[in-house]
MIDREN-132990 format. One record per residue (C-alpha): x, y, z; residue in three letters. Coordinates in steps of 0.25 Angstrom, whole numbers, always signed. Layout:
% MIDREN-132990
+-------+-------+-------+------+
!     x !     y !     z ! code !
+-------+-------+-------+------+
!     X !     Y !     Z !  ala !
...
+-------+-------+-------+------+
% end
This chain:
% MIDREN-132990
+-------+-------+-------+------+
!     x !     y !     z ! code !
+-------+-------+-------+------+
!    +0 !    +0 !    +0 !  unk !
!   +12 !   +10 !    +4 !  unk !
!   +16 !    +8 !   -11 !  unk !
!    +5 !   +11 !   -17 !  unk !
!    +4 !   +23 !   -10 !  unk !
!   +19 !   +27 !   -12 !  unk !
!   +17 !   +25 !   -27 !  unk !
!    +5 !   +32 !   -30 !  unk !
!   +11 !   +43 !   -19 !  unk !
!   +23 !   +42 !   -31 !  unk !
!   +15 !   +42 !   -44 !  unk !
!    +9 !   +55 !   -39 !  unk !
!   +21 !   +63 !   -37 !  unk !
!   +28 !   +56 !   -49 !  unk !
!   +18 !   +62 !   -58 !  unk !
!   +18 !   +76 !   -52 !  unk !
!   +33 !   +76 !   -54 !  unk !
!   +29 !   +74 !   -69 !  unk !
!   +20 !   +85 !   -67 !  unk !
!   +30 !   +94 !   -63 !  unk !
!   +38 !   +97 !   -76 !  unk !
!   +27 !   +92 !   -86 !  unk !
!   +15 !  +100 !   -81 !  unk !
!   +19 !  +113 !   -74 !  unk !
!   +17 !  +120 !   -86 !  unk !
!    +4 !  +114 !   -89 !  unk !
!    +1 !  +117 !   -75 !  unk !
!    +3 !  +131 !   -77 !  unk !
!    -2 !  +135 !   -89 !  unk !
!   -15 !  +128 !   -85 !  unk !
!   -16 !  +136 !   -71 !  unk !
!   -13 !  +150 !   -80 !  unk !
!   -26 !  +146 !   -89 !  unk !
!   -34 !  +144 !   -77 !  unk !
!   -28 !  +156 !   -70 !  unk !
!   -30 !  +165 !   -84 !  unk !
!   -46 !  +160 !   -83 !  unk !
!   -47 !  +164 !   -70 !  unk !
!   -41 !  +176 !   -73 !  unk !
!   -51 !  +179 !   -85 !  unk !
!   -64 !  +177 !   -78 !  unk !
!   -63 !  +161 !   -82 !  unk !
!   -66 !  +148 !   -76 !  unk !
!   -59 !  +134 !   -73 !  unk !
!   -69 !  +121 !   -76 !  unk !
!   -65 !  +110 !   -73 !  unk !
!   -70 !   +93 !   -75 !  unk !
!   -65 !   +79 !   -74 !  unk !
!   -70 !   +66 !   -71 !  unk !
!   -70 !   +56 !   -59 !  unk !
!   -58 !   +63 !   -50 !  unk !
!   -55 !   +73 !   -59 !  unk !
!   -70 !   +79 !   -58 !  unk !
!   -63 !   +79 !   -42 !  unk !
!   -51 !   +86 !   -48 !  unk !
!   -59 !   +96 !   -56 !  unk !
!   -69 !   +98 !   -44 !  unk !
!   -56 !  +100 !   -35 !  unk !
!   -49 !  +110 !   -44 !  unk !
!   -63 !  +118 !   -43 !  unk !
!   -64 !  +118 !   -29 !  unk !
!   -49 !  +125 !   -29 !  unk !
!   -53 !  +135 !   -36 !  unk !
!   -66 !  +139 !   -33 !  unk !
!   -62 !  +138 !   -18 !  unk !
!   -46 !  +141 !   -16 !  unk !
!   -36 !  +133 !   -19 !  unk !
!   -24 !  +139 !   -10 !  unk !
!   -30 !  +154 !    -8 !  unk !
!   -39 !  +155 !    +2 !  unk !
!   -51 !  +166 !    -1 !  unk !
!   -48 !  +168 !   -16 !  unk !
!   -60 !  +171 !   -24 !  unk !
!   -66 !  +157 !   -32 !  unk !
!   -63 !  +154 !   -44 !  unk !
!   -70 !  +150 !   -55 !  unk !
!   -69 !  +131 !   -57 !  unk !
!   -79 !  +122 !   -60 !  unk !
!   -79 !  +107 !   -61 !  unk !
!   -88 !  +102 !   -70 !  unk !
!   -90 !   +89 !   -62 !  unk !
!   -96 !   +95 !   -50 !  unk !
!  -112 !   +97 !   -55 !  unk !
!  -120 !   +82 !   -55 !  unk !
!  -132 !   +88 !   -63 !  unk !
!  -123 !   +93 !   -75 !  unk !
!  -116 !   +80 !   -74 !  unk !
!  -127 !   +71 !   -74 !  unk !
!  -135 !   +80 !   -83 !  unk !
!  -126 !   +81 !   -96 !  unk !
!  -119 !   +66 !   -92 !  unk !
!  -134 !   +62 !   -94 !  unk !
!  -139 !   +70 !  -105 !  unk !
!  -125 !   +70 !  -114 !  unk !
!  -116 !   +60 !  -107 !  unk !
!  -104 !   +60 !   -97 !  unk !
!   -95 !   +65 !  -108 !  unk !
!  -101 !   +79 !  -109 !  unk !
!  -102 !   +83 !   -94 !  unk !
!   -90 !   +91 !   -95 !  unk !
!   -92 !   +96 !  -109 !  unk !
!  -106 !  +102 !  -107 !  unk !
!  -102 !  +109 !   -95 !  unk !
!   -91 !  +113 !  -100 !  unk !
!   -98 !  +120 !  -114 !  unk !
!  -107 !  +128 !  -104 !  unk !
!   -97 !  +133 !   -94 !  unk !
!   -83 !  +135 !  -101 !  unk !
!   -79 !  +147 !  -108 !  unk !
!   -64 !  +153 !  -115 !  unk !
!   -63 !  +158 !  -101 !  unk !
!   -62 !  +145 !   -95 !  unk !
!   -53 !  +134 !   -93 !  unk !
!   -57 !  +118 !   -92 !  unk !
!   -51 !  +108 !   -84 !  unk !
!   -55 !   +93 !   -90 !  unk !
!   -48 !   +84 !   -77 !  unk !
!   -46 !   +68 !   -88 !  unk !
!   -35 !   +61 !   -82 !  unk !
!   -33 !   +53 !   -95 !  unk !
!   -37 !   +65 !  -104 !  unk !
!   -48 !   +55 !  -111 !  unk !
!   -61 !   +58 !  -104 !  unk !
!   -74 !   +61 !  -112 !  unk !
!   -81 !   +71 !  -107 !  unk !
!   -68 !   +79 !  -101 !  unk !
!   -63 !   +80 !  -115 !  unk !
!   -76 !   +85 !  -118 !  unk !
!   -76 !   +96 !  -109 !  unk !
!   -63 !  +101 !  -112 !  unk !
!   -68 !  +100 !  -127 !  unk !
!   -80 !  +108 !  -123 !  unk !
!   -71 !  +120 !  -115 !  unk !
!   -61 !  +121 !  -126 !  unk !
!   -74 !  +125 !  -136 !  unk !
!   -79 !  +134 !  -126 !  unk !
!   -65 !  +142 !  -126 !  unk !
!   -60 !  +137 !  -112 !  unk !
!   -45 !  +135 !  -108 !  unk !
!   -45 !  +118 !  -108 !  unk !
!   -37 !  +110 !   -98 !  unk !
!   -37 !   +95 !   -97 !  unk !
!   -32 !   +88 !   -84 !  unk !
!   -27 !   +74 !   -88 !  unk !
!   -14 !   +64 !   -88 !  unk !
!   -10 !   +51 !   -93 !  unk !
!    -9 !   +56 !  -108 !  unk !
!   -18 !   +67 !  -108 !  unk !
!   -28 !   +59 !  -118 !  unk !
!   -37 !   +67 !  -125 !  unk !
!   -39 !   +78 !  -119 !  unk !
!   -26 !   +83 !  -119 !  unk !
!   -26 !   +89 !  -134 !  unk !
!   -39 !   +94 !  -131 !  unk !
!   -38 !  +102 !  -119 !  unk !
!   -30 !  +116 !  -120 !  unk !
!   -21 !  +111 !  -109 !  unk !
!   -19 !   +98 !  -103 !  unk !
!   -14 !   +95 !   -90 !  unk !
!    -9 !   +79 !   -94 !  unk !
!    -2 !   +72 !   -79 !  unk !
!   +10 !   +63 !   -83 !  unk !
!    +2 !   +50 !   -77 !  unk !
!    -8 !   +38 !   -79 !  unk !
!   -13 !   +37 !   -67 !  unk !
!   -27 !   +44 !   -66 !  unk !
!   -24 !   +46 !   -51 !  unk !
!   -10 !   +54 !   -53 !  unk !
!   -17 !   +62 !   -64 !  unk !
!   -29 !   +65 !   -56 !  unk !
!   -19 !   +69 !   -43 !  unk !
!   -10 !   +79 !   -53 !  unk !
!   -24 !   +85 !   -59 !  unk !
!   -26 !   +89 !   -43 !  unk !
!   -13 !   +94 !   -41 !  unk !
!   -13 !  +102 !   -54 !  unk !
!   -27 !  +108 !   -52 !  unk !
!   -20 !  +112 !   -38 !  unk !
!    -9 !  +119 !   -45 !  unk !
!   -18 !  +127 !   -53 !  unk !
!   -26 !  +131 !   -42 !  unk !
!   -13 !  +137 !   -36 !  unk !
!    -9 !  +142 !   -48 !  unk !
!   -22 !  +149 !   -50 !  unk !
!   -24 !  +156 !   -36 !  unk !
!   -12 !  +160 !   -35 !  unk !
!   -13 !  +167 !   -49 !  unk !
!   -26 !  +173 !   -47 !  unk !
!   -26 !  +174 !   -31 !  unk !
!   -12 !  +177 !   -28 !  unk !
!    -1 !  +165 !   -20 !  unk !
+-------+-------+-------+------+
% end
C-alpha cells in the first residue's frame, strides 16, 4: 500500500516537473487572455464532464468568491455544468452532445473567453462548445492531456498535460486554474 501511495505521490510531481518548461508559456498567455476580458467588460465560462464539470465549477467559485484577495469585487465565471433544468432540458430534447453548445450560443460573445475542461481532447459535446464560442467570437481554450485529441486544433489555445493518466491531467488542470486565479487577482487587484 505504502508504494502505491509513493508512486502516485511521484507520478504527480513528475508530471508537474514536465510542466514546468513546457507549459509556462501556455500558462501565461492563457491567464493574459483571461485578465484582458476582465479588463474589457468580458466573462470567463467554463465546462467539462465527470471531475472536470468539478474543475470547472471550482475555478468559478475562485473567481466569483476570491482566490487569495480577501474582499475583492466578483468576478464574472460561470460553469455550465451547475444548472440541472438546462441540462436535462437540451440532453432530453437535443442530446447529451449539445448541453454545452446551446448554452454556449446564448451566452458567449467576442468579449469572452471559453474554457472546454476533456482530458483526452475527444469528448463530443465539449468539442461542441468550443466550436460554438469560436462562432460567436470568443477567445477558445481547451484543458486536455494525453495527445491533446481533437480539440486541440480547434480551440485558439490548448493547454495539453504531458501525461495518460486522467487522474494526473485532471490534478495539473486544478493546479493551472490555481495559477491563473493568481495571475488574475494580482493583475487586476494588486499582490
Amino acid at each position: 500500500m505504502k508504494q502505491i501511495i509513493k508512486d502516485m505521490i511521484q507520478d504527480n510531481i513528475d508530471v508537474k516537473k514536465k510542466m514546468i518548461d513546457g507549459l509556462s508559456d501556455n500558462i501565461e498567455e492563457l491567464s493574459k487572455k483571461v485578465i484582458e476580458s476582465y479588463e474589457n467588460g468580458g466573462k470567463l465560462i467554463l465546462f467539462g464532464n465527470g471531475g472536470s464539470a468539478a474543475d470547472a465549477q471550482h475555478i468559478e467559485g475562485e473567481l466569483i468568491h476570491q482566490f487569495e484577495i480577501k474582499g475583492r469585487r466578483c468576478l464574472l465565471a460561470i460553469s455550465l455544468t451547475t444548472n440541472t433544468s438546462v441540462l436535462t432540458a437540451i440532453g432530453n430534447d437535443w442530446g447529451f452532445d449539445r448541453i454545452f453548445e446551446r448554452q454556449v450560443e446564448g451566452l458567449a460573445d467576442k468579449k469572452d473567453v471559453v474554457i472546454g475542461f476533456t482530458t483526452s481532447g475527444n469528448s463530443p459535446n465539449i468539442i461542441k462548445g468550443i466550436e460554438q464560442a469560436k462562432k460567436n467570437g470568443a477567445y477558445t481554450i481547451a484543458f486536455t492531456g494525453k495527445d491533446g485529441g481533437k480539440i486541440k486544433d480547434i480551440a485558439d489555445l490548448s493547454l495539453i498535460i504531458p501525461s495518460d493518466n486522467t487522474a494526473r491531467i485532471q490534478e495539473a488542470h486544478i493546479m493551472v486554474g490555481h495559477i491563473m486565479c493568481k495571475l488574475i487577482e494580482d493583475s487586476l487587484f494588486g499582490k
